[in-house]
C-alpha positions as CSV (number, residue, x, y, z in Angstrom):
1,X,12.7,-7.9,-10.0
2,X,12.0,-8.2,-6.1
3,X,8.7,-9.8,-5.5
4,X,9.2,-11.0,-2.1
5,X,10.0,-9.7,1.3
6,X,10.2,-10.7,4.7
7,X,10.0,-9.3,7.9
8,X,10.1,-10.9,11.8
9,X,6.7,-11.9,11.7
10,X,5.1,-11.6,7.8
11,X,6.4,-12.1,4.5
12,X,5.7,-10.3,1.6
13,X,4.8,-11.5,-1.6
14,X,3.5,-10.7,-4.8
15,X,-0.5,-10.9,-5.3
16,X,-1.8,-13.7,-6.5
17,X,-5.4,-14.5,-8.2
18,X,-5.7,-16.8,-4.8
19,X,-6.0,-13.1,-3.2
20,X,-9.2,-12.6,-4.9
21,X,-11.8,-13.2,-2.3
22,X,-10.1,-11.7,0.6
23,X,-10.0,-8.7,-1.8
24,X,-13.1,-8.8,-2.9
25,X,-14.3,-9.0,0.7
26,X,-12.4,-5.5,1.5
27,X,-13.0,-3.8,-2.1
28,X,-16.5,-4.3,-1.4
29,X,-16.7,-3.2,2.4
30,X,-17.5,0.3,4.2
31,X,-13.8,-0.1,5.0
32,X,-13.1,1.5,1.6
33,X,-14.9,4.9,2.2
34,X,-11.8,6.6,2.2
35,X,-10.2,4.7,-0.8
36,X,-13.5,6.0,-2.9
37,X,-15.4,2.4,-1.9
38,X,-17.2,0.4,-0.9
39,X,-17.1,-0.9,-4.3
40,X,-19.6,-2.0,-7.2
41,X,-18.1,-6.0,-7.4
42,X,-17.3,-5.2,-11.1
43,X,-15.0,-2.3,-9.8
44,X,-13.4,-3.7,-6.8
45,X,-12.7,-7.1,-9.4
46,X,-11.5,-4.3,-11.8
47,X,-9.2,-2.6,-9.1
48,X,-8.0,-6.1,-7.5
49,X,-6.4,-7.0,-11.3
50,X,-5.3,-4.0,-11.6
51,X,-3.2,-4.6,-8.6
52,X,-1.7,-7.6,-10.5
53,X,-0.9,-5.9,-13.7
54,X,0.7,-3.2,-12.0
55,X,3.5,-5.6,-11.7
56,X,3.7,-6.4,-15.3
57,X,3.3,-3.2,-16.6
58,X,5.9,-1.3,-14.0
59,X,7.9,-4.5,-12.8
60,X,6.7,-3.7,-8.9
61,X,3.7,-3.3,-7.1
62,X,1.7,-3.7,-4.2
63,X,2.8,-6.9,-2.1
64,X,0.6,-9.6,-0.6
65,X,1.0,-9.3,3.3
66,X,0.5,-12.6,4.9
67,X,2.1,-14.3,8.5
68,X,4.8,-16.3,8.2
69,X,3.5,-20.0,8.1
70,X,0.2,-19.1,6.2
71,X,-0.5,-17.7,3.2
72,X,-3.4,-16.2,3.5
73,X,-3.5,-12.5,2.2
74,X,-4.2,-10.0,4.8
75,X,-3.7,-6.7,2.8
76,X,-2.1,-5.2,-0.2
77,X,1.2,-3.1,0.9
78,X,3.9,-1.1,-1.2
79,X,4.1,1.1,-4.3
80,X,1.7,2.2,-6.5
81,X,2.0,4.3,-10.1
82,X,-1.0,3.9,-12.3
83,X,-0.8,5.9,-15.5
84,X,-1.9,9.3,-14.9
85,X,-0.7,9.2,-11.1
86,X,1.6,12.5,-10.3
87,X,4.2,10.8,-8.6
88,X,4.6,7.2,-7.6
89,X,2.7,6.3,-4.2
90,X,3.9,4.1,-0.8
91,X,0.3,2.3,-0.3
92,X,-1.4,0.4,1.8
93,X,-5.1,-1.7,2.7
94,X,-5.1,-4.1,5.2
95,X,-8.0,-6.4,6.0
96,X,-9.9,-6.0,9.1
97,X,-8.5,-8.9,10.9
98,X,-5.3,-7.5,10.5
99,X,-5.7,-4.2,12.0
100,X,-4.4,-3.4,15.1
101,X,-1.4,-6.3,15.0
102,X,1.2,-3.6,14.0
103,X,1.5,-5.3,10.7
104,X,0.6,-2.4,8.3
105,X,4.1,-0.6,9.9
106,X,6.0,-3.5,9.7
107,X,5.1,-4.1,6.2
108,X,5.2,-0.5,5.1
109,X,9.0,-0.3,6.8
110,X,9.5,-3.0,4.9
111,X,8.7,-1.6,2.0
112,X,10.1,1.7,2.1
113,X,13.5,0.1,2.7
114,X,12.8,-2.1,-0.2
115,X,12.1,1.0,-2.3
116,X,15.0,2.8,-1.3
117,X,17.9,0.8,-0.9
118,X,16.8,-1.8,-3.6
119,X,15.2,0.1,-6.0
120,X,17.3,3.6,-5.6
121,X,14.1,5.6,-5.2
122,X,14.5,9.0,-3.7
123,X,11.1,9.8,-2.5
124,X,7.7,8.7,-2.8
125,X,4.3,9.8,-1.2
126,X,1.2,8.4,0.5
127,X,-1.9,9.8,-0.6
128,X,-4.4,10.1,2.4
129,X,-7.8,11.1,3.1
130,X,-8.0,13.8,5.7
131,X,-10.7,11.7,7.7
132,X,-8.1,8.3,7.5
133,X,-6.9,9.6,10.8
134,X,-5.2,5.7,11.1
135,X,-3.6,6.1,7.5
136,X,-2.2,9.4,8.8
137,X,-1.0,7.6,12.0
138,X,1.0,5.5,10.1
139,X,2.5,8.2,7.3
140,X,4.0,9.6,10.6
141,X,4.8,7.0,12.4
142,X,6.9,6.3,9.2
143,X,8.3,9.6,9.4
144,X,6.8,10.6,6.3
145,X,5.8,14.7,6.3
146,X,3.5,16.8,5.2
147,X,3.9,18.1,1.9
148,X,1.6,20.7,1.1
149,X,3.0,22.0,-2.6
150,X,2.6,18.3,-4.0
151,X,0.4,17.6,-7.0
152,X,-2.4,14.9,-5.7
153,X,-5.1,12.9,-7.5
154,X,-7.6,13.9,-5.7
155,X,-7.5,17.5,-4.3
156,X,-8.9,17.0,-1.3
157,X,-6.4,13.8,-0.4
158,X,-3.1,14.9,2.1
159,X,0.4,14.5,0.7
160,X,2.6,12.1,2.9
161,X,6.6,12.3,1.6
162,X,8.6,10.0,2.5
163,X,12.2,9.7,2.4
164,X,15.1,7.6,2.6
165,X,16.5,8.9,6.0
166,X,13.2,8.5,7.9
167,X,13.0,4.7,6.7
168,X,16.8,3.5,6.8
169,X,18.3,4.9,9.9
């Protein structure tokens, strides 16, 4: 199992109950309107281990995204497949002081390679609220498409698919 990546600038690890409070801090914020939040703090705790089981349970999972020379979590970033999701999901939340640094692309690329080339996956998706006009910025910017025929959690939520030619060229 592959719990760490690195890129130029971040590396990518697996979540750690360390993680909590800048977690908590997020799960809890209006940042999370689009992700169903903000959060009660039982349900954001609830979702945050959740996020660490997922690795147990399916042997990946969302990684810790933090600069190289800290380790200090700025975000969660990579796949997600809960029991009961349709198909398995590229994901990602970054903290506010990580937004605009380009590190959500850098760790998503990283990730979709990961995915792909490591892992053999074929596709995968990103589930995005219509109104996460940011989230949607980045599914392109990705090269992920709109797929319109593909079963979604939430009805409303776009489809993002990604695939292995957008990500490895």
């Amino acid at each position: 199992m592959i719990d760490r990546l690195e890129t130029q600038r971040l590396i990518l690890r697996r979540p750690a109950p360390k993680d909590e409070p800048g977690a908590m801090a997020f799960l809890l914020s209006d940042r999370t309107r689009m992700l169903g939040g903000p959060f009660t703090p039982q349900r954001a705790w609830t979702v945050f281990a959740a996020g660490i089981a997922h690795w147990e349970l399916r042997g990946f999972g969302g990684f810790a995204v933090t600069m190289k020379g800290e380790d200090r979590c700025l975000g969660i970033v990579g796949p997600y497949f809960p029991a009961g999701w349709p198909e398995p999901e590229m994901s990602w939340m970054l903290w506010a002081e990580a937004e605009g640094r380009n590190f959500g692309y850098e760790a998503a690329k990283a990730c979709l390679t990961h995915l792909f080339r490591d892992l053999g996956w074929t596709t995968t998706v990103s589930y995005i609220d219509p109104l996460n006009a940011r989230s949607i910025a980045l599914a392109e910017r990705l090269g992920a498409a709109r797929d319109e025929t593909a079963p979604r959690p939430d009805p409303e939520d776009l489809v993002f698919r990604h695939k292995p030619a957008e990500v490895l060229d």
